[in-house]
N, C-alpha and C positions, 0 to 999 in steps of 0.2 A: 400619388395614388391614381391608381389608373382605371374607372368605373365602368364595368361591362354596359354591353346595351339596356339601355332602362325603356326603352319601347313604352313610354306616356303616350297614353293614358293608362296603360292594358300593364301597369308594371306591377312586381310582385309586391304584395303589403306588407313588407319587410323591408323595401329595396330601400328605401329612406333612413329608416332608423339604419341600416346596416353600414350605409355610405357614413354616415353622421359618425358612428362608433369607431367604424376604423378610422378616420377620419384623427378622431380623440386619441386612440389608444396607442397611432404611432406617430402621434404629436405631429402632425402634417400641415403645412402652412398654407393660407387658402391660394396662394399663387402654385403652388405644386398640385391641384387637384384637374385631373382631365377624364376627359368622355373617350370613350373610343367610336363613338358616333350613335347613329341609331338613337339617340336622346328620345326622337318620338317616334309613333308608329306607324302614324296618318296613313291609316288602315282602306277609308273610301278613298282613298286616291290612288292604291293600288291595281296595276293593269290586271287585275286577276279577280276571276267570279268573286260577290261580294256573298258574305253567307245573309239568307233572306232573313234570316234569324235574330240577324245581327240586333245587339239588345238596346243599342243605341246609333241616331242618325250621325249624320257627316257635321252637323253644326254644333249638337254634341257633342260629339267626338274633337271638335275643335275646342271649344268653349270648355271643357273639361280639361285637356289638356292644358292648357295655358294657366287655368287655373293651378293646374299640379303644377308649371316652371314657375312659376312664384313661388314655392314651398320651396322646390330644387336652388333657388334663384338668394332664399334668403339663409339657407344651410351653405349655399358654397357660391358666393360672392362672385368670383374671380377666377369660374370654371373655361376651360380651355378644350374646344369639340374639334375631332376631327371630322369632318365633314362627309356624306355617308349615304347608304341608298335610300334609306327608308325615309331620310331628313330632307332627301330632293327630291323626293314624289312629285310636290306642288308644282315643283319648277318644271319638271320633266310632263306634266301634263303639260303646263302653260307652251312649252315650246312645241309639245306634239300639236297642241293646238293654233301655232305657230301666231305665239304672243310675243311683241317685244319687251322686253326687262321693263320700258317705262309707262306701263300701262299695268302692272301687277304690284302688287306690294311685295315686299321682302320676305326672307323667312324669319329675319329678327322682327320686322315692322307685324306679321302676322299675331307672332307667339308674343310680343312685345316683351323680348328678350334683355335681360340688363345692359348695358350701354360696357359696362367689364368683365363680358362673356366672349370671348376670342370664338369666332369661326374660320378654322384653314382647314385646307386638303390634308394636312401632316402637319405635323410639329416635332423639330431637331431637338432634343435635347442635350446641351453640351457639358462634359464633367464625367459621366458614366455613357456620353456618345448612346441616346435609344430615341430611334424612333418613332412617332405616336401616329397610325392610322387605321382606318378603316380596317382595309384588310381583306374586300373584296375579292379582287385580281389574283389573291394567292391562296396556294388551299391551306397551308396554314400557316404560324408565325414562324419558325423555321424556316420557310423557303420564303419570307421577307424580309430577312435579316439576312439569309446568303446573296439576294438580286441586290439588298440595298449597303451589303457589307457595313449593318451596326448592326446593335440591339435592336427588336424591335416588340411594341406590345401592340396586338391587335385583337380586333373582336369579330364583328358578322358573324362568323362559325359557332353559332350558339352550344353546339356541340363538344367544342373542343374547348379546354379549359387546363392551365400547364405550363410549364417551362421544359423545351428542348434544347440540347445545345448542341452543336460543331465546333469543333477545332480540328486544325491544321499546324504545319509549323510555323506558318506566319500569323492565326491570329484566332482567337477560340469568338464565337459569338454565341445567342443565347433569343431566341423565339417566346415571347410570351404571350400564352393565349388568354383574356378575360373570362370565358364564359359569358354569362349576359343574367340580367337581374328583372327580366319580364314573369307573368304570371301563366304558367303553359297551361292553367285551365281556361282563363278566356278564350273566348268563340272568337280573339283574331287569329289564335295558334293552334285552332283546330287542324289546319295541314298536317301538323305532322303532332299528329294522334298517334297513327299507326309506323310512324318510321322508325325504323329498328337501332336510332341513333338518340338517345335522349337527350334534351339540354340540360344545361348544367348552371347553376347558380352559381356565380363568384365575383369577382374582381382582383387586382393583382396591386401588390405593395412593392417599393423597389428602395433597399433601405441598402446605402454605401454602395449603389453599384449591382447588388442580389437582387432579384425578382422574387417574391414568394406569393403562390397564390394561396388568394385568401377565399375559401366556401362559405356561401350563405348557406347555413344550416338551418 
């Protein structure tokens, strides 16, 4: 199971139960459960105007959080992130601010993250050969699955949400987009109000090898 961005705090009040159901209903083992990153939102750490409105502070906003990966934390034990823009905010201030690693705390030691929550840039998956990451660098999962020649499921593209494929005579692959499981009425996603590209609720299941995505309705 592969769970679109949940952008904690600001995530949809559905995105729990929904992760937990599919979870059950295609009997999914908690070692098989991954983030495509974006786990949080850490909205005040973003380089971009903060809305004045904003309904809660930065310590809030911390302290809320954490509290929600303890929920996430006791639903799926042995989740597995790849690592991601919105999740390196912290660090990416700390260095703009040019702090060394050992004067800052973690991003596990912050969120006090469970000790069998895997953080990588990516993650191989071997058997059906897919990919698990981010997803930034490419405009969508199809052309991360042709650069990295497997499977690959990725998220960031809040937008895009799907299974594309290519083949060739030497080998078919297969792009799959999550969507993302945040709340697009919050005032952190007030940007794109007006953008003519909606996001989309889902996550994506990959049962023998298939991808199917699954919509949060």
């Amino acid at each position: 199971m592969f769970l679109g961005d949940i952008h904690l705090p600001f995530e949809h009040p559905r995105a729990l139960e929904f992760a937990k159901t599919l979870q059950k209903d295609f009997n999914i083992p908690h070692e098989n459960i991954y983030s495509v990153g974006d786990i949080l939102d850490l909205y005040h750490f973003s380089r971009w105007p903060k809305n004045p409105d904003a309904r809660i502070t930065v310590n809030q906003e911390l302290d809320i959080a954490r509290d929600k990966i303890k929920k996430w934390a006791r639903a799926f034990p042995e989740m597995k992130i790849a690592d991601s823009n919105h999740d390196s905010r912290i660090m990416k201030k700390a260095i703009g601010a040019e702090l060394p690693s050992q004067v800052i705390k973690s991003f596990e030691e912050i969120f006090e993250l469970p000790k069998t929550w895997t953080i990588k840039d990516q993650f191989v998956i071997c058997g059906p050969d897919i990919l698990v990451c981010h997803g930034e660098e490419f405009p969508d999962a199809l052309q991360a699955a042709i650069a990295y020649g497997l499977n690959v499921v990725q998220g960031h593209h809040h937008s895009k949400f799907g299974v594309q494929y290519r083949a060739s005579k030497m080998q078919e692959l297969w792009g799959a987009a999550t969507g993302w499981l945040g709340d697009w009425e919050s005032f952190a996603f007030a940007y794109g109000s007006k953008s003519k590209h909606k996001m989309i609720l889902g996550s994506i299941v990959v049962i023998n090898g298939v991808p199917y995505p699954i919509p949060l309705k």
